[in-house]
C-alpha positions in Angstrom: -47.1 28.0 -25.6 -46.8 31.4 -25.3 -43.9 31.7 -23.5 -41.9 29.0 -25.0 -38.4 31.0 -23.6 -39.4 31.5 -19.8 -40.8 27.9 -20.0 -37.6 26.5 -21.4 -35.1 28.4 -18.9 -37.7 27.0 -16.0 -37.5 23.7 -17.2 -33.4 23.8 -18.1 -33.1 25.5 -14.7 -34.7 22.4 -13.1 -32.8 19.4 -14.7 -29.3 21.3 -14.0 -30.4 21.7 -10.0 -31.5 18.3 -9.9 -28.6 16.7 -11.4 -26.6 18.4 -9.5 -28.1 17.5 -6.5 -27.9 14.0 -7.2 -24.2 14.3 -8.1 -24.0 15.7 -4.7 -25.4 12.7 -2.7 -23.5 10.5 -4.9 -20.5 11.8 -4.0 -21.1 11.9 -0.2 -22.5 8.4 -0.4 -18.8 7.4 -1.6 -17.0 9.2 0.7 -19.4 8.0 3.7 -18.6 4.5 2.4 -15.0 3.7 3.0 -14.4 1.1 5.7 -17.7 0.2 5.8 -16.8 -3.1 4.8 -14.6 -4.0 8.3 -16.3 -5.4 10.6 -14.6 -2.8 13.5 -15.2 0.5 11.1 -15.5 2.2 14.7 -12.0 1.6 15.8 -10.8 2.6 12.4 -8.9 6.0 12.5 -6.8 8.0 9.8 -4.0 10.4 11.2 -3.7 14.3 9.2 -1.1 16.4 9.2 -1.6 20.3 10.1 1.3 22.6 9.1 1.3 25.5 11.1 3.8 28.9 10.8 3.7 31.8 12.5 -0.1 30.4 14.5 -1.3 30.0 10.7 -2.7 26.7 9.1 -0.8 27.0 6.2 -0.7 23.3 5.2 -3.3 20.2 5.9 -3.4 17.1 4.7 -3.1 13.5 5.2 0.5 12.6 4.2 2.5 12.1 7.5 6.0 10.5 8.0 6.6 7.0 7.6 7.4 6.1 11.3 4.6 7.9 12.8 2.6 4.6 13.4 4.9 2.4 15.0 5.2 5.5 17.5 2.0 5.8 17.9 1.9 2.5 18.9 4.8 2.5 20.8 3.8 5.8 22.7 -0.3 4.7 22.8 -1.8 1.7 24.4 -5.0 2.3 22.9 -3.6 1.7 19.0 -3.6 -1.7 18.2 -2.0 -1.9 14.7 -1.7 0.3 11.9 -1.3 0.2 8.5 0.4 2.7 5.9 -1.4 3.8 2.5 0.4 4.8 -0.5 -0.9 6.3 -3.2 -1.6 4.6 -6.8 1.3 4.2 -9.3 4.8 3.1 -9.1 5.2 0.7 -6.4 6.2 -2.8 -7.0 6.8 -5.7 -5.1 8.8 -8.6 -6.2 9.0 -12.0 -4.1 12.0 -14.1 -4.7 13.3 -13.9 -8.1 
């Protein structure tokens, strides 16, 4: 009781680090959870793009061109089938009128 302040910083001190903490394993629980769901998760790959100029990584990142999987496939033996991702918005797709 005597030191009400101390005692308060201590105990606001203690909440913040543990939420934090928990944030943390929440979010690396959802990133560790994508493809999870497919039963051949090990043969699942994504391809990244580095950007290098002038021997400097300058740019990284996983938007690649649009043909790069039907090379890879042409070009690999190993890749079975791929798949592109878009990102959410704008795309529709009509069927027949």
């Amino acid at each position: 009781m005597k030191n009400k302040i101390f005692s308060l910083i201590n105990i606001a001190g203690l909440s913040i680090g543990i939420t934090v903490c928990l944030l943390i394993l929440q979010y690396v629980s959802f990133q560790l959870s994508f493809g999870q769901f497919n039963q051949n998760v090990d043969d699942i790959y994504r391809v990244t793009n580095d950007r290098y100029q002038n021997g400097k990584l300058i740019q990284r990142g996983t938007i690649t061109y649009s043909a790069i999987g039907k090379a890879m496939q042409d070009d690999l033996p190993e890749v079975i089938d791929y798949t592109r991702m878009e990102p959410e918005g704008g795309a529709t797709v009509i069927n027949g009128n």
